[in-house]
N, C-alpha and C positions, 0 to 999 in steps of 0.2 A: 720353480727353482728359486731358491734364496738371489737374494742380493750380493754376495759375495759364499762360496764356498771353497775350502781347502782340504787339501786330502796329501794326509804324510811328507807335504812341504819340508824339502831338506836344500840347504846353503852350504857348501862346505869353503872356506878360503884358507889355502895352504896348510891342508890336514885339518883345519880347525874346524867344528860344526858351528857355525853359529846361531844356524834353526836346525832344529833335529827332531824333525820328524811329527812335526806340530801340523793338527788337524781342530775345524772350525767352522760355522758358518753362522751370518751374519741375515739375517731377515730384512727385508724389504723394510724402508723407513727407520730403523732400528739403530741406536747412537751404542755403538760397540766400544771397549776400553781395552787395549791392551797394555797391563800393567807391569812395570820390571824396571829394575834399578838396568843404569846405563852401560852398557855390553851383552844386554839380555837377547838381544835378538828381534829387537820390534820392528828398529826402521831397517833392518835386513828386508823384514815380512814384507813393508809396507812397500819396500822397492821393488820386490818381485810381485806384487801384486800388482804395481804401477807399470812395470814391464819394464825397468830402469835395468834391472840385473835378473839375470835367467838363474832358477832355481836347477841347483843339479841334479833334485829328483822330486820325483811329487807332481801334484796337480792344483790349480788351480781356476778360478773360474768368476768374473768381473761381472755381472749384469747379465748373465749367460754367456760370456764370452771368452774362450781360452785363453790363457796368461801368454802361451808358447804359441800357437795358431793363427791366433787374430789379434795383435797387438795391436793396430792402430783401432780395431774397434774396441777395444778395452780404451785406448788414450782418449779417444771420443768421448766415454760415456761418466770417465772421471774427473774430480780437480785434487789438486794438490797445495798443500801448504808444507813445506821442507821444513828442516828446524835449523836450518840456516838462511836468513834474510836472503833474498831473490828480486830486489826491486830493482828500479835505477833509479838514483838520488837523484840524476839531471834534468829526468821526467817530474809533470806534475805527478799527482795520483790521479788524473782522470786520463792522461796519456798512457801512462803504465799500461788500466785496465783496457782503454783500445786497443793500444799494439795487442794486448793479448787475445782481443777479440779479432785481432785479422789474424793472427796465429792459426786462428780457428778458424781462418774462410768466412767471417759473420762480412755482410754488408754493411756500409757507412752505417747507414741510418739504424740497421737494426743492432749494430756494436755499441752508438749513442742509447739506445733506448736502453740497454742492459747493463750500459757501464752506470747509466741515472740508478737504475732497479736495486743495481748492488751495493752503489755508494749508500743508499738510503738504504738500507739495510743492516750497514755496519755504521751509520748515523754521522759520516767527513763528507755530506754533499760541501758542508760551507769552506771546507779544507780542501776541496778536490783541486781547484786549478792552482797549488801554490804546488812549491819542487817538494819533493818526498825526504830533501837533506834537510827540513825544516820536521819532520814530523817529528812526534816522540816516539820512542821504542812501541808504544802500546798502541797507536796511530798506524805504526807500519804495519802489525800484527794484522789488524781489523783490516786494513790495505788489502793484504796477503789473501784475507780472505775472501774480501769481495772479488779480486781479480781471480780467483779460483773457481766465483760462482758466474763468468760471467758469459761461458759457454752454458749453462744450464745443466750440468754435469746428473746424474743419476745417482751418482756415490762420489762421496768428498772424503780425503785423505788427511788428519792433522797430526803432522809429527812432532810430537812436546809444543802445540800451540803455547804455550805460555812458559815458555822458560827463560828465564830472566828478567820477567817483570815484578812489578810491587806487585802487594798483596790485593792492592785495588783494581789496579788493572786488572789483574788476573781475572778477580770476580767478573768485570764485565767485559771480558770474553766470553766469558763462559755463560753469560747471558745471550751474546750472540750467538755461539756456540748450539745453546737451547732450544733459540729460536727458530732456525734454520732448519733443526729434525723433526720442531714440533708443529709448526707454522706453513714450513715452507716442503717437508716430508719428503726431503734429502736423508737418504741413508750417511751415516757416520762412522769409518773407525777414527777411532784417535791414541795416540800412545804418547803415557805420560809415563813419572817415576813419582807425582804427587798422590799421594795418599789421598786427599781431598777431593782434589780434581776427578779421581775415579769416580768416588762415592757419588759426588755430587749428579754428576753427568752422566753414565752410561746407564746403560738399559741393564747389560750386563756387561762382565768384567772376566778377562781372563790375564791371569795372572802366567808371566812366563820369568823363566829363570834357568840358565845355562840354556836358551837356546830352546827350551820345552815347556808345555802350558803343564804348568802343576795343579791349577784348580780353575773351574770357568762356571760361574751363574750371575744372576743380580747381587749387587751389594747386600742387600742384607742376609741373604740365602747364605752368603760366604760369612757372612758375622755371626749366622747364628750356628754354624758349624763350631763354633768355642762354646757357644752358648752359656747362661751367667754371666757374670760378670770378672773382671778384672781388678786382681787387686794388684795395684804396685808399690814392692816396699824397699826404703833403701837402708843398708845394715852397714854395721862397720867391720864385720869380719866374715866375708859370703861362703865361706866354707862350712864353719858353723851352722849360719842360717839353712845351709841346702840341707844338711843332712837332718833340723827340725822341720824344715818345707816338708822334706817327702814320709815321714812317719803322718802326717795330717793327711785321715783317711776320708776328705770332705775335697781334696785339693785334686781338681781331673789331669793339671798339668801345671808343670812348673818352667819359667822360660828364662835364662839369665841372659842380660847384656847389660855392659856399661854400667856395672856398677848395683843393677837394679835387678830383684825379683818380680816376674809378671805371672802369679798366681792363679788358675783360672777354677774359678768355684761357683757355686749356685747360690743365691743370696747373700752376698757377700756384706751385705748391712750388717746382719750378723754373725759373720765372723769376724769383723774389724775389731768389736770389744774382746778376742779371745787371743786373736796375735798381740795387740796390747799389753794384756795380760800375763804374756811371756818372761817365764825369770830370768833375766841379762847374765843372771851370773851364774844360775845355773845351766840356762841354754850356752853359755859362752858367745854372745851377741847382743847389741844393741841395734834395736830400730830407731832410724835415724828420721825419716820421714814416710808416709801412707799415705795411701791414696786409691780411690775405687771409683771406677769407670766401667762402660758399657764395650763390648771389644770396637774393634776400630779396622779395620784393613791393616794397617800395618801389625798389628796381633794377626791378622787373618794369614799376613804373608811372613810373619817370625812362625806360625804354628805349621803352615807349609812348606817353607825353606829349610828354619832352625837357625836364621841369621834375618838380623832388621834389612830393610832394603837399603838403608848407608852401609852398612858391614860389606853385604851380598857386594856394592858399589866396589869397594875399597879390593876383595879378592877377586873381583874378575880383572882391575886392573893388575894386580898383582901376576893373574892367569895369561893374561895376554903381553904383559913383560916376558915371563919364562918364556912364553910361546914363540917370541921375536926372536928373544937369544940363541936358544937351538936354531934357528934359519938363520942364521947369522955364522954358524962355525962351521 
């Protein structure tokens, strides 16, 4: 049996679906990505998974262990990392991870031995006895996670591990991150809205949005579903430009936002000298800037939504206003 399996997983809160009907499974040792701009429905999943909130329909299944039947053997066999801070700043970092390990029933001796195992793993042994209100944001992350390893969990939970850090930090999480599936062969999901972060890290990646997985394999499987490359060009009158875009019989799809056309063609080296080429004044446009690239995920999730994942962001909030208002009258 997998390490995590799901079967038409459905969430519903006051009318609203926020996972619908989403199915998955996750293999032993395997660093899984569930990817979706913010309302999508991840850390819904990752609650029901954790047994935090009961799914109103669907099935589920932790280590072999039912979501709905055996929750305290599903809480046993996992850790968590929230995407809201969970520490206490009055505690050092090496008190944190005890108490947590008598959460768990572990013995003095053998809580000391694990809290060692896991501070050196996330690399604050020389940070551990100072209070956690002294850490930096990127200090408590790596915290976060050690105290989630220090039951010895089978499958580890990370919800937007890195939101809100610099761009450095981030990187070395995501080292630790690495380490831990690859090293230490703790199964992984993790849900992010970073483009990067996916790529980098997961084995594979399911992309979810309104609540439903729209596309799930390995990063590159999903890029090369555009396949070609990406040209992006920015115009000064995109009206004009779409209706020369879609007469070019070499062009497999054409994507607008923000101003920019995302082209998606096969050898795009050479097509660059033929858009160039284009008369301004008789096309009725100017190209203003170009550019050609390899697709990226976030192409990967404009080509299956039909919105970037900041857009997707910007209407679900929009969705979940109207949705308040009606319960409101």
């Amino acid at each position: 049996m997998p390490a995590i399996l799901v079967e038409n997983l459905v969430k519903v809160f006051n009318g609203l679906k926020a996972v619908d009907g989403i199915s998955f499974e996750v293999k032993e040792e395997e660093l899984f990505g569930l990817l979706g701009p913010n309302g999508a429905g991840k850390t819904t999943t990752l609650n029901m998974l954790a047994t935090l909130i009961r799914p109103t329909s669907g099935k589920a299944f932790v280590s072999g262990f039912d979501v709905l039947k055996e929750r305290d053997k599903v809480r046993k066999s996992i850790g968590m990392v929230f995407q809201e801070p969970a520490l206490d700043n009055y505690l050092t970092g090496r008190e944190n991870l005890e108490f947590h390990g008598m959460m768990y029933g572990l013995k003095r001796r053998e809580a000391k031995e694990r809290v060692k195992e896991a501070l050196k793993i996330v690399e604050l042994e020389e940070f551990a006895d100072k209070l956690v209100q002294t850490y930096s944001g990127g200090m408590k992350r790596r915290l976060e996670i050690a105290r989630a390893l220090v039951h010895q969990p089978r499958v580890l939970f990370l919800d937007e591990p890195t939101l809100g850090l610099d761009a450095q930090t981030r990187r070395r999480i995501w080292e630790y991150i690495k380490k831990l599936n690859k090293e230490k062969g703790v199964t992984i999901i993790l849900t992010t809205h970073y483009m990067e972060e996916a790529d980098f890290l997961a084995d594979r990646v399911a992309i979810i949005d309104f609540g439903k997985i729209v596309a799930l394999d390995n990063p590159e499987n999903l890029k090369n579903v555009l396949g070609g490359d990406v040209i992006s060009i920015e115009v000064d009158n995109w009206q004009n430009a779409k209706m020369v875009f879609e007469k070019l019989p070499w062009v497999k799809k054409i994507n607008h936002e923000n101003g920019l056309f995302h082209l998606q063609v096969e050898k795009g080296e050479e097509k660059i000298p033929f858009l160039i080429r284009i008369d301004e004044k008789e096309a009725g446009f100017k190209i203003k800037s170009i550019n050609l690239r390899k697709p990226t995920l976030e192409d990967v999730f404009l080509h299956f939504t039909g919105k970037t994942i900041r857009e997707r962001e910007a209407s679900q909030a929009e969705r979940f206003r109207e949705r308040a208002k009606r319960h409101q009258r």
